[in-house]
Structure formats: C-alpha cells, structure tokens
C-alpha positions as CSV (number, residue, x, y, z in Angstrom):
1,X,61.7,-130.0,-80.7
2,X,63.9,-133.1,-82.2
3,X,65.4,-134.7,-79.3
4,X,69.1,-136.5,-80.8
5,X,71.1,-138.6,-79.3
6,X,71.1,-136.5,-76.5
7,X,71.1,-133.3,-77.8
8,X,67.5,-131.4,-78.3
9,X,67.4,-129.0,-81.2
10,X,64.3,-126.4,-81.4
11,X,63.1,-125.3,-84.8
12,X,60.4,-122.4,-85.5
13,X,59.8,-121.2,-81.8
14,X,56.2,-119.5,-82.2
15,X,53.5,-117.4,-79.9
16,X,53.5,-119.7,-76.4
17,X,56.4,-121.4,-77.1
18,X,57.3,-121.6,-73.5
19,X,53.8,-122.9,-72.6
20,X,54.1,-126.1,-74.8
21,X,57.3,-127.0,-73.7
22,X,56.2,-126.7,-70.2
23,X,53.7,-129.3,-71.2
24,X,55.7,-131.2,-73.4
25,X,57.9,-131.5,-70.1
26,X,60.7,-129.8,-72.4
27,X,63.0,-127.9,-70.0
28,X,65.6,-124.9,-71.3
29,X,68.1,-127.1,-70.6
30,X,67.3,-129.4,-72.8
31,X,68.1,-127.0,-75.7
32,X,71.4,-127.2,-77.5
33,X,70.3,-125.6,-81.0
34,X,67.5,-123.2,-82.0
35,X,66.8,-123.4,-85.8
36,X,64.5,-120.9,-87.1
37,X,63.2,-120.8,-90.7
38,X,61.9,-117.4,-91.4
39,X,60.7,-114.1,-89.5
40,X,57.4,-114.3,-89.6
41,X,55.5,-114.1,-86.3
42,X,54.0,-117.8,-86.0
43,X,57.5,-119.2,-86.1
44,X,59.8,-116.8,-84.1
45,X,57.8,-114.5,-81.6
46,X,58.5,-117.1,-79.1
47,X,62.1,-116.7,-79.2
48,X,62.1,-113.4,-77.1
49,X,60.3,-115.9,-74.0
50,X,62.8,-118.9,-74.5
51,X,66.1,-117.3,-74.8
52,X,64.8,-115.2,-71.6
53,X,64.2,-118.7,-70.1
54,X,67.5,-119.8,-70.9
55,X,69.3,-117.3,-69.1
56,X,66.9,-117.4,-66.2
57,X,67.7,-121.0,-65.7
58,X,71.1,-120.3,-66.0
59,X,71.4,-123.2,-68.8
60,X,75.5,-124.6,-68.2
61,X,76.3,-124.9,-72.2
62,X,76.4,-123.1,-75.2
63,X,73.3,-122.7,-77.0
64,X,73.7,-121.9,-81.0
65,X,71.1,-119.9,-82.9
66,X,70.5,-120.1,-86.9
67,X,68.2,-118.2,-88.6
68,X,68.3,-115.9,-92.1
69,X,70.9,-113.5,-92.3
70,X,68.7,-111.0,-93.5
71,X,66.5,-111.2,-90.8
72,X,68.8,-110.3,-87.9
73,X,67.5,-106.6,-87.2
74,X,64.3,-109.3,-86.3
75,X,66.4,-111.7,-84.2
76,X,68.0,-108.8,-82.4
77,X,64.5,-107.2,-81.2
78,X,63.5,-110.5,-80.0
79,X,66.6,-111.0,-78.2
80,X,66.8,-108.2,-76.4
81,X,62.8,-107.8,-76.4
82,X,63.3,-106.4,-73.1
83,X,65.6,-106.4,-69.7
84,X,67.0,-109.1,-68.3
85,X,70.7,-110.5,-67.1
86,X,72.5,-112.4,-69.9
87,X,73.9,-115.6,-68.2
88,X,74.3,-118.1,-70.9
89,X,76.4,-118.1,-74.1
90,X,74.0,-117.9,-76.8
91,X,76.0,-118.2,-80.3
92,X,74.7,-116.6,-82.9
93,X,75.0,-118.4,-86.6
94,X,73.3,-117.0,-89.1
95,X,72.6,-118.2,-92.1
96,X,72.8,-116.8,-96.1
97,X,74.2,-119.6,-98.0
98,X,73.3,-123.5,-98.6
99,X,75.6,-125.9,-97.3
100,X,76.4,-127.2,-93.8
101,X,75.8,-125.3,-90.9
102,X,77.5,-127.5,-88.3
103,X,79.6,-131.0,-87.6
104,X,79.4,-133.0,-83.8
105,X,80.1,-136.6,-83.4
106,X,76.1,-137.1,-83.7
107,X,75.1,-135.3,-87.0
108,X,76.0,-132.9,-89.4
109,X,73.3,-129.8,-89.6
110,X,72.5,-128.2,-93.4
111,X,70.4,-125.3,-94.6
112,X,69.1,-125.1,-98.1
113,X,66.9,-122.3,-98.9
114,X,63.3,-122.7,-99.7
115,X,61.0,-120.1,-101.5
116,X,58.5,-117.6,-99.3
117,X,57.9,-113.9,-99.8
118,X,60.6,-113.6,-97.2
119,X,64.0,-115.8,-97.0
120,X,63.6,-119.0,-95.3
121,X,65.6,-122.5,-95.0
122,X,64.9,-125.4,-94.2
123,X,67.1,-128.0,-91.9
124,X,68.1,-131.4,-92.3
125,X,70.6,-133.7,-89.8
126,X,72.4,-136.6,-91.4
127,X,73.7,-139.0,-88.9
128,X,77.2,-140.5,-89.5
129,X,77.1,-143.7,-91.5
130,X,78.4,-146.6,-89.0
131,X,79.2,-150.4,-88.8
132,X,77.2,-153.4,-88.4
133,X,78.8,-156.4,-87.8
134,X,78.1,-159.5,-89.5
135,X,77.9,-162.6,-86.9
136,X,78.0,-165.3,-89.3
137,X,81.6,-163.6,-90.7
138,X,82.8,-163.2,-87.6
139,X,82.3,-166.2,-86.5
140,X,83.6,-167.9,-89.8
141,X,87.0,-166.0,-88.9
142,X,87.2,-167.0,-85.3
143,X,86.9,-163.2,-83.8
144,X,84.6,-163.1,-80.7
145,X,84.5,-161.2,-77.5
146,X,87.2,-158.3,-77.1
147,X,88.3,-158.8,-80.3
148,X,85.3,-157.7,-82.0
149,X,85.6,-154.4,-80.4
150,X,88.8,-154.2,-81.4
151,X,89.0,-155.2,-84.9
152,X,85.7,-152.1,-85.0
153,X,88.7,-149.7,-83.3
154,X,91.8,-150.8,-85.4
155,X,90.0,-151.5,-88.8
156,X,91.7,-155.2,-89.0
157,X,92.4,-157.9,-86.8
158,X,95.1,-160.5,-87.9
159,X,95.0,-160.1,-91.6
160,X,90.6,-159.4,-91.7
161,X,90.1,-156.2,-92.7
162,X,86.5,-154.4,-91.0
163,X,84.6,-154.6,-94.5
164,X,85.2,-158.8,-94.3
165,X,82.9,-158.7,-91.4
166,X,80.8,-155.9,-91.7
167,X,78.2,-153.9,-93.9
168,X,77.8,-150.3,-94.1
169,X,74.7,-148.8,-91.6
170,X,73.4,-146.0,-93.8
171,X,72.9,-142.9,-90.5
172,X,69.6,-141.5,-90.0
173,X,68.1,-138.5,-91.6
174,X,65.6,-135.7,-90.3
175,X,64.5,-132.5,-92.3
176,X,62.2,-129.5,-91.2
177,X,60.4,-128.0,-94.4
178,X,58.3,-124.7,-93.4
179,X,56.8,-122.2,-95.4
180,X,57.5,-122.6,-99.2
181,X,56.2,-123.2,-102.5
182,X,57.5,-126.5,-104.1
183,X,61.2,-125.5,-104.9
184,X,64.6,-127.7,-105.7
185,X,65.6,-126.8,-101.5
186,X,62.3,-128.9,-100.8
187,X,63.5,-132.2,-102.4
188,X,67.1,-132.0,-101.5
189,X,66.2,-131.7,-97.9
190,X,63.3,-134.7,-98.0
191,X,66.0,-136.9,-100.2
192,X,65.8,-140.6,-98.4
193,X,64.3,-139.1,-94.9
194,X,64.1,-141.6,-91.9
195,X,61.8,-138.6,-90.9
196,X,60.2,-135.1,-92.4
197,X,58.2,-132.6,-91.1
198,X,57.0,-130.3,-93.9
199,X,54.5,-127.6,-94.2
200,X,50.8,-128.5,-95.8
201,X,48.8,-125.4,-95.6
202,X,46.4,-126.0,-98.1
203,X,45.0,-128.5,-99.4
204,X,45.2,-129.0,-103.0
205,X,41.8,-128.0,-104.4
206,X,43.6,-124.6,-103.4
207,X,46.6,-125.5,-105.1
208,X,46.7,-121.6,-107.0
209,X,46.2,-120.1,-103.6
210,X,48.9,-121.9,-101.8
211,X,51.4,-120.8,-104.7
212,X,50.5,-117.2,-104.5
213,X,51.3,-117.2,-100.8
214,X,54.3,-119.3,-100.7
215,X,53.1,-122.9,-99.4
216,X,52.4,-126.1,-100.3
217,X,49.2,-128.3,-100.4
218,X,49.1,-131.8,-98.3
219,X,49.1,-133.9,-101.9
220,X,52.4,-131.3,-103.2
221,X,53.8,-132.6,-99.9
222,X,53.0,-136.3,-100.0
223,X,54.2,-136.3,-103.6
224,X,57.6,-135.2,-102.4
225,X,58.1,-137.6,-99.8
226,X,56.7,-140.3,-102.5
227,X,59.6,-139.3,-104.5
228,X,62.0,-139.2,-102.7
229,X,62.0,-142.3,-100.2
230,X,60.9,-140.4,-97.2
231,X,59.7,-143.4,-94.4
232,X,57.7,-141.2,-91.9
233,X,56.0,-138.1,-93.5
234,X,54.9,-136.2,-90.7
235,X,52.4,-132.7,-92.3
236,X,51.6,-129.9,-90.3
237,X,51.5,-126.3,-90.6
238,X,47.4,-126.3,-91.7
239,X,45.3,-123.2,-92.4
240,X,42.8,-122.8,-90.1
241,X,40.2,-122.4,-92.9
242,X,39.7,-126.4,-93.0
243,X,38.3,-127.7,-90.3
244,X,38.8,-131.9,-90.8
245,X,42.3,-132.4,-90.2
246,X,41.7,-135.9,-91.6
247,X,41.5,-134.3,-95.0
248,X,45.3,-133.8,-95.4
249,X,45.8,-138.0,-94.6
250,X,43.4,-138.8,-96.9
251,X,44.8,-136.5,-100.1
252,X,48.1,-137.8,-99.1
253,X,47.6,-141.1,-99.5
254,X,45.8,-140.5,-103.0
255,X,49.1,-138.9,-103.9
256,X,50.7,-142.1,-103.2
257,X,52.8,-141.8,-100.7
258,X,52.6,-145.2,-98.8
259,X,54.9,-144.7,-95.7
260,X,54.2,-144.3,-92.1
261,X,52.4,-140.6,-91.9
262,X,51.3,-138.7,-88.8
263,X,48.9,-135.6,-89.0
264,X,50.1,-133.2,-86.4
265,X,48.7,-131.9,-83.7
266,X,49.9,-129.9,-80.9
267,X,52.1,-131.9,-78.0
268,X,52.4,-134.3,-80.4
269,X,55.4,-136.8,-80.3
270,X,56.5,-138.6,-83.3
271,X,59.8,-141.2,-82.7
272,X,62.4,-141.1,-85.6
273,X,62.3,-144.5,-87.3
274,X,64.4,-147.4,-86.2
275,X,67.4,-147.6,-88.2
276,X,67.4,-150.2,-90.7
C-alpha cells in the first residue's frame, strides 16, 4: 500500500491480503483507492476479502476501484465472491485507455498499458509542482512574516511578482510496474521516479524465459530506472525458483543503476524520497 499525503492507495491485492495488512497495522479505513494491474490470481484474489472488510467496517468514504476493463466479469466474481451487506460506496473505474485516471489536490493518477498475455497497466502519481521560497529574495525585497503567505496566495505583493522570490518545486512521483515484458508503458511510467516498484521475475541469465512469459529480469529493470532518472528502485515480484534474493541487488547494480535500491520483502516499508 502507498500511503499519500493522507490518502492510502492499494495496488495488486493478492492471496492473504487481509492478513498482511493486519500486520502491516493497515486498517480498511485507511483505503481510499484500490489499483489493480491484471487478473491473474497472485494480484487480485485478495480483493474478494478486502472489499468484504471494507463494508464490514463500515469505511465512511468512497473508495474507487481501477482495474482492466476487460477483466470486469473477474472483478465482479470477486466482488460479490459471496453474501454479505454492502455498506460502503465502492466506485468502480475501470480502465481501457492510457491517460489519467483521476485529479485530487494531492496527485493526479495515470494508467499506461504494459504488455502480459492478459491486459495489464501500470500506475503512476505525479504530485502538483509547488513553490519554494527564496529567503535571500525575500529578504532583498523587504517581505517577511504575513506577507510571505500572502504574496504565495495573491501571486505579487507590491509590484514583486511570486517568480522574483521563488523557484519552481518539481512534485513527487511514484509508479507501480507489474507483470510485463520491457514495453514503451514501462519507461513512460518510471520517467524521473522519486520512487518505482517494478516487477523482476527473473533474473537475466533467463532473460528468453522471462520474454516468453511476459516479465522482466532484475538487470531489464535496473536498466530502466538507469535510464530514466528513477532515485529509489525498489524490485520485487521474484520467481520462487532463485533462492538468494541478493542476486537481483547485485545484477542491478552491474546494470548500472546507482540510486537508492531496496529488495523487497514482505511487510516491508520503503519511504518516498524527500523532495528535492
């Protein structure tokens, strides 16, 4: 789950789902959005438990659902895996296109669609860009105390415009790669990250094998967040058929990506970079 600026967004809800956020101490009503990739079973059988557990705890706001258009037979099923009393407003938003998904005062939500044997996207959240004000230009015009909030409200104060005393702050930026071989969606999501969590199922002796089934290897992965600027790679997503973990940091690395890089494991918690 990506917890933002007070707003927690689950992506991918797998098998025992509910479990790990009882141990993450990650209650329903911390849930605002629930992103979901693709239908396969490790990353939505969960959903039938949590949107049960929504309801159950009688969760006060709206709660929106994305996931693949064409796979809404499969969120259906889950939803309604079996009885219960609907008590929460859970929006459904599907999604069959690229673009942006959703706008709030915090972020703006886009899909862009990746390549699997079955249709999946991935999700990125681009802060607003903000202010940050320059104290050596404010002071050099004589605005201090109320009047620095109020020249960042009005846009000028006595003749200064904002930009005399300020720079831009570039917003943050978070993306959530799943299941895919290397694709154009893959780099436009990762494009100047803060923070990305992407897929590494193989590693990339099995570079062939991890084609044919729609995934990428750890150095594929590295190499994309090399490229394009990423500050905290965060892999995951491993086949079970490699036992040393370690294996995916150190191939990384020989692809050259040089930034701040976690190797997942479960209950881990990763913090999204400070802003610049």
């Amino acid at each position: 789950m990506l917890r933002w600026d007070g707003e927690g967004i689950l992506f991918d809800p797998g098998e025992g789902t509910q479990r790990q956020m009882l141990r993450a101490g990650v209650a329903a009503h911390d849930l605002n959005r629930i992103c979901v990739t693709h239908f396969h079973g490790d990353h939505s059988l969960g959903l039938a438990g949590v949107i049960q557990r929504i309801n159950l705890d009688r969760v006060p706001h709206e709660i929106t659902a994305h996931y693949p258009r064409s796979g809404q037979r499969f969120f259906e099923r889950l939803r309604y895996a079996t009885a219960y009393r609907e008590t929460v407003a859970l929006t459904e938003a599907p999604v069959d296109t690229d673009g942006p998904l959703a706008r709030t005062p915090a972020y703006t939500l886009d899909a862009r669609r990746l390549s699997h044997p079955v249709e999946s996207y991935g999700y990125r959240l681009t802060e607003p860009d903000g202010r940050r004000m320059l104290p050596d230009r404010l002071a050099a015009h004589g605005i201090k105390g109320p009047d620095v909030g109020r020249i960042q409200r009005e846009g000028s104060l006595n003749g200064v415009p904002l930009d005399e005393v300020s720079e831009v702050r570039r917003g943050q930026r978070f993306a959530f790669v799943m299941d895919t071989r290397l694709c154009a969606g893959v780099h436009t999501l990762a494009e100047d990250c803060d923070l990305l969590v992407i897929e590494s199922t193989f590693l990339d002796e099995d570079e062939a094998l991890a084609a044919d089934h729609g995934h990428l290897t750890a150095g594929q992965a590295a190499r994309v967040a090399r490229d394009a600027g990423v500050r905290h790679l965060v892999l995951t997503h491993f086949s079970q058929r490699y036992p040393e973990p370690e294996e995916f940091e150190r191939q990384a690395r020989a692809a050259g990506y040089a930034g701040e890089l976690t190797v997942a494991r479960d209950l881990t918690r990763v913090p999204v970079p400070k802003r610049r």
